[in-house]
GUNU-440704 format. One record per atom (N, C-alpha, C, CB): x negated, y, z negated; residue in one letter. Coordinates in steps of 0.001 Angstrom, whole numbers, plus 500000, padded with zeros to 6 digits. Each point is the difference from the previous one (the first is absolute). Last residue first. Glycine has a CB too. Layout:
<sites>
XYZA...
</sites>
This chain:
<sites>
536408513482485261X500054501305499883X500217500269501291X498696500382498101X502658496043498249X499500499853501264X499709501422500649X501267497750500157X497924500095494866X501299500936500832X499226500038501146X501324501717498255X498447493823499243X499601500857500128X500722501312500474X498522498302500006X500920496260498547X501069500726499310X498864501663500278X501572497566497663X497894496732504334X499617501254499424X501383501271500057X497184499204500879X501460495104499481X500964501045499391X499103501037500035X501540498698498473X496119496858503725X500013501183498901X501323501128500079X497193499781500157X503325494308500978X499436501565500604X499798501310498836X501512499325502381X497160494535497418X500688501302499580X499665501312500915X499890499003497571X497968496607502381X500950500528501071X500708501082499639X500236497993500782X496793500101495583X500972498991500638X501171500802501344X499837498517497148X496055503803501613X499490498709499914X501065499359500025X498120500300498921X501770504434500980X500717499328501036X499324498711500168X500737502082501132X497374500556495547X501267500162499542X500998499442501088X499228502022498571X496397498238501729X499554499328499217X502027499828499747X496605500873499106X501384501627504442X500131498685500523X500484498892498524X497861500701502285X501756504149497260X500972500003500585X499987498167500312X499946503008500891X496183498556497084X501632499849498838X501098499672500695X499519501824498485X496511499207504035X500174498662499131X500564499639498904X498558499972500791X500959504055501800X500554499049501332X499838498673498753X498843501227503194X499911502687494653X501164499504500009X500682499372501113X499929501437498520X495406499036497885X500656499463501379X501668500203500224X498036498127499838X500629503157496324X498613500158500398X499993499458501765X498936499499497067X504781502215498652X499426499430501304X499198499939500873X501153500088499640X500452500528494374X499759500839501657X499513498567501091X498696503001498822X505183496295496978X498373500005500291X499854500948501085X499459497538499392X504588500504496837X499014500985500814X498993499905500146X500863501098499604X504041495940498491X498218500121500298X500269500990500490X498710497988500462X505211500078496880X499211500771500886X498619499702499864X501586501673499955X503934496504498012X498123500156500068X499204500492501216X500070498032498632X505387503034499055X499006499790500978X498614499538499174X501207501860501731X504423499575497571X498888499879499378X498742498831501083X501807500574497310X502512502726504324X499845499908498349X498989499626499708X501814499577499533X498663501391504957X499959498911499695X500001499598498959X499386500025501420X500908504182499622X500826499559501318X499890498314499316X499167502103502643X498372500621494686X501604500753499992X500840499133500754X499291502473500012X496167497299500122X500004499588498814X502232500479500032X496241500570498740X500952500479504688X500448499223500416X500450498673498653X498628501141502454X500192503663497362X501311499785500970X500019498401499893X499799502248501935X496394499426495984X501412500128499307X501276499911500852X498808501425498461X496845498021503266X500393499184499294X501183500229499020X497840499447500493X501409503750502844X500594499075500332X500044498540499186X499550501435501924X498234502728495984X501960500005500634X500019498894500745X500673502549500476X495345497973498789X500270499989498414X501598499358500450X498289502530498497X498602498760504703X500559498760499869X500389499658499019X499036499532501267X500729504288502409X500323500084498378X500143498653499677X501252502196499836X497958499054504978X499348500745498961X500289500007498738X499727501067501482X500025495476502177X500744500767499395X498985500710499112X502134498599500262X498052496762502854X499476501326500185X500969500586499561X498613499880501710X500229494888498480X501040500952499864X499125501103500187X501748498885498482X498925495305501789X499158501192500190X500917501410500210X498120498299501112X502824496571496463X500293501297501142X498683500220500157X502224501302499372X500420494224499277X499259500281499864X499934501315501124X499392497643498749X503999499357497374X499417501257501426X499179499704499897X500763501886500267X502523493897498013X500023501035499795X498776501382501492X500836498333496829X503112497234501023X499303500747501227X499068501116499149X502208499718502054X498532494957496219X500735501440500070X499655500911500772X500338499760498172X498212495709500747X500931499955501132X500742501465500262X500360497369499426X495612500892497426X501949499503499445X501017500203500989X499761500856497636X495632498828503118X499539499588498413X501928500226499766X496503501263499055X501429500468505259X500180498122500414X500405499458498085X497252499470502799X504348505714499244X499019499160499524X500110498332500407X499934501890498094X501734501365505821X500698499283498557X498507499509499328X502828498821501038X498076505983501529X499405498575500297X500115499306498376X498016500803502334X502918503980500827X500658499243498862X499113498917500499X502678500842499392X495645503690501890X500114498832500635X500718499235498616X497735500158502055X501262505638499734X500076498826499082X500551498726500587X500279501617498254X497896503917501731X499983498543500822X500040499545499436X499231499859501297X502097505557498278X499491498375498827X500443499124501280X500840500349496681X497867505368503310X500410498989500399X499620498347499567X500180501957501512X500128503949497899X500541499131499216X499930498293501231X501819502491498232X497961503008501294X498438498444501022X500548498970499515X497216500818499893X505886502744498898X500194499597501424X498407499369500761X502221502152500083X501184497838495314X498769500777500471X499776499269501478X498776500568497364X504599497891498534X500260501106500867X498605500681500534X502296500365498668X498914495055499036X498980501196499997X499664501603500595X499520497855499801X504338498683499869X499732500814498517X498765500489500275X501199498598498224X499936498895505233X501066501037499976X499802500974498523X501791498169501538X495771497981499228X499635500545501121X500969501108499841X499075498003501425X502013498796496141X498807500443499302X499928501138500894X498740497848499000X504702499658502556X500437501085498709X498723500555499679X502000498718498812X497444497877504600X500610500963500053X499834501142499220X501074498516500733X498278497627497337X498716500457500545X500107500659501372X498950498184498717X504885499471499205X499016500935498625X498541500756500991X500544497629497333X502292499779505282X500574501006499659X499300500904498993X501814498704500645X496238497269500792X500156501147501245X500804501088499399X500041498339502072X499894497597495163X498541501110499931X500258501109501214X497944497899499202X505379499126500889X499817501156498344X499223500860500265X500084498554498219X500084497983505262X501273500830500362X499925500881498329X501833497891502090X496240498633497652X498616500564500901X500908501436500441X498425497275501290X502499500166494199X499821499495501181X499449501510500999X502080497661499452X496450501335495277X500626500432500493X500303499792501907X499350501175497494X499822497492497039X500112499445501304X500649500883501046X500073497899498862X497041503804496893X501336499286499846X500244499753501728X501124501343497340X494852500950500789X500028498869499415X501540499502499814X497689500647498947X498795501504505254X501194500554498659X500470498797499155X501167501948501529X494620499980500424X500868498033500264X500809500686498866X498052497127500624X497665505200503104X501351500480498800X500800498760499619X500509502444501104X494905499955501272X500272498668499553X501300500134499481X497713499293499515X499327504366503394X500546499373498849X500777498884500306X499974501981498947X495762501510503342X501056498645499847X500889499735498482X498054498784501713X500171505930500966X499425499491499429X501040498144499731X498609503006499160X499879501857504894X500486498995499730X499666499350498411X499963499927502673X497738503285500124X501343500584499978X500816498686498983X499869501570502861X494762498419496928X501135499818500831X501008501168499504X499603497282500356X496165505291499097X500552498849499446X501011499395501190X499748500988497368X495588500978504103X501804500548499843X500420498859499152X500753501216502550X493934500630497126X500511498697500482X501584500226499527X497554498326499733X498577505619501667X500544498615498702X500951499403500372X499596500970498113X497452501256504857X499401500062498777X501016499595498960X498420501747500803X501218497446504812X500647500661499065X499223499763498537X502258499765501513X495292499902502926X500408499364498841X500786500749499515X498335498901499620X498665502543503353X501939500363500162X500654498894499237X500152500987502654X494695499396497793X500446501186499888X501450500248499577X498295500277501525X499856495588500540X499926500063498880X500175501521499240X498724497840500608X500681502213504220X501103499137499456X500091499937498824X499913498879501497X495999502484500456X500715501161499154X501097499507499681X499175501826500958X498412495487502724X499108500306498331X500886500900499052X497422500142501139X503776499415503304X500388498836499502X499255499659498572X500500499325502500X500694505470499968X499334499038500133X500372498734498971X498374501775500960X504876502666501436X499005499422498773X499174498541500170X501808501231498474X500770502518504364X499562499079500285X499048499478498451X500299500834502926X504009502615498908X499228499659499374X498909498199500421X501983501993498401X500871501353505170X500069499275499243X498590499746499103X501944499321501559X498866503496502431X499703500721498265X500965499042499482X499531502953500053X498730495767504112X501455500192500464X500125500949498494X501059497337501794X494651501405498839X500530500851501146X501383500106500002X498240499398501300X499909499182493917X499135499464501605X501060500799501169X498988496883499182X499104503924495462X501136499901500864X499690500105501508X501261500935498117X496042497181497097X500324501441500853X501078499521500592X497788501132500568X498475496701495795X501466500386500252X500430501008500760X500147499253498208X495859498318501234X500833499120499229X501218500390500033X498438499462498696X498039502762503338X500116499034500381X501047499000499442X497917500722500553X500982503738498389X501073499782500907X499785498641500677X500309502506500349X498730498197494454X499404500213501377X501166500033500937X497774498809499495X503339502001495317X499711498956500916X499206500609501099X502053498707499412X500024503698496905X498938499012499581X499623498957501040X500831500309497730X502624503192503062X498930500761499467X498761498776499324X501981502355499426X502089496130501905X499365500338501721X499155501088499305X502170499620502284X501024497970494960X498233499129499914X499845500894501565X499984496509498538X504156504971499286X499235500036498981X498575499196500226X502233500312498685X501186499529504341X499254501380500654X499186500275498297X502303501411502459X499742494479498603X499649500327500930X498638501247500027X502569498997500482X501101499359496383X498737499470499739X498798500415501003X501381498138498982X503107503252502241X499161500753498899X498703499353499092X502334501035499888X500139496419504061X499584501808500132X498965500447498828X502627500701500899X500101495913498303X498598499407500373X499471501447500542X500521497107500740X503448503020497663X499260499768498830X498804499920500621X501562498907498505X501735501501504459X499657501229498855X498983499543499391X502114500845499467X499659495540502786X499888500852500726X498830501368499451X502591498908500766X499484497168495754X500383500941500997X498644500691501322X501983500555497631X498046494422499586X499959501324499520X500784500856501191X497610499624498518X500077495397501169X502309500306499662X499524501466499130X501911496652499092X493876501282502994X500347500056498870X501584500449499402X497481500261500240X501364498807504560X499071498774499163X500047500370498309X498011499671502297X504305503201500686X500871498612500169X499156499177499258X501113500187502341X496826503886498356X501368499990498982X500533499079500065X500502501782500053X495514498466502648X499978500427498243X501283499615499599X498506502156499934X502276497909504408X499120498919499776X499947499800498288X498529500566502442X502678503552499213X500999499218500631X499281498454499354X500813501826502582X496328501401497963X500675500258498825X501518499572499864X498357501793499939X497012496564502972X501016500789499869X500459500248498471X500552499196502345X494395498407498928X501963499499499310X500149501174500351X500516498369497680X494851499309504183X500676501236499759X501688499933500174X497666501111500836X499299495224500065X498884501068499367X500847501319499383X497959499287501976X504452495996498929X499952500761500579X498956500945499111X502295499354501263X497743495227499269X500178501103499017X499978501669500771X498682498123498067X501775496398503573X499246500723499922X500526500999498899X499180499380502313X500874495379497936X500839501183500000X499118501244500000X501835498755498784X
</sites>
């Protein structure tokens, strides 16, 4: 595979999921420390940065996910036609509009009862564990963050299950 000697800023930005802008301005903060060999603009006054300075456009800290997993087994039987409704209602008590919960019913194998597994995005998770403490009277929960989430998603559609999602469609 060859390697191109010289990245666009089109290029930059797709290889690090940044803006356009941003790389610009990294841009014009290294064209007082660089040679014009490493960085100029080639006849059409597109940027031309070199393949050494890449490391330059590292973003500098690392985005949290959007996303975190919970576990939930409500502890009274509930059928699959409940939980949809209660977990509706949650979604409706959080009144906020990033508000979005994926969720998969799946029967334990230890007593046959249904219970979740999500991934969610919200800004107040105090409130939705209390929503969903409300919607389902009395619950066990997990929380964790998601370090992979193409591998939560495969981890939670392990018996064919489809993911429910509960979002505002904008």
């Amino acid at each position: 595979m060859q390697q191109n000697e010289y990245l666009t800023v089109k290029e930059i930005s797709s290889k690090y999921n940044m803006t356009t802008r941003n790389v610009r301005k990294i841009i014009s903060n290294l064209t007082n420390n660089c040679s014009e060999t490493m960085l100029h603009k080639n006849k059409n006054h597109e940027w031309q940065v070199h393949h050494l300075l890449v490391n330059k456009f590292k973003p500098q800290r690392i985005r949290k996910n959007k996303y975190y997993a919970l576990s939930i087994d409500p502890c009274i039987d509930y059928t699959e036609s409940e939980i949809n409704v209660v977990m509706k209602f949650v979604y409706e008590q959080m009144n906020d509009d990033i508000v979005e919960i994926n969720y998969v019913i799946e029967q334990k194998k230890s007593n046959n009862r249904n219970h979740l597994h999500c991934y969610v995005k919200c800004s107040n998770k105090k409130k939705l564990i209390e929503s969903f403490k409300l919607g389902f009277s009395r619950i066990s929960y997990h929380e964790s963050v998601i370090f992979d989430l193409s591998g939560w998603k495969e981890y939670m559609k392990k018996d064919g299950s489809q993911i429910i999602t509960l979002k505002k469609i904008d």
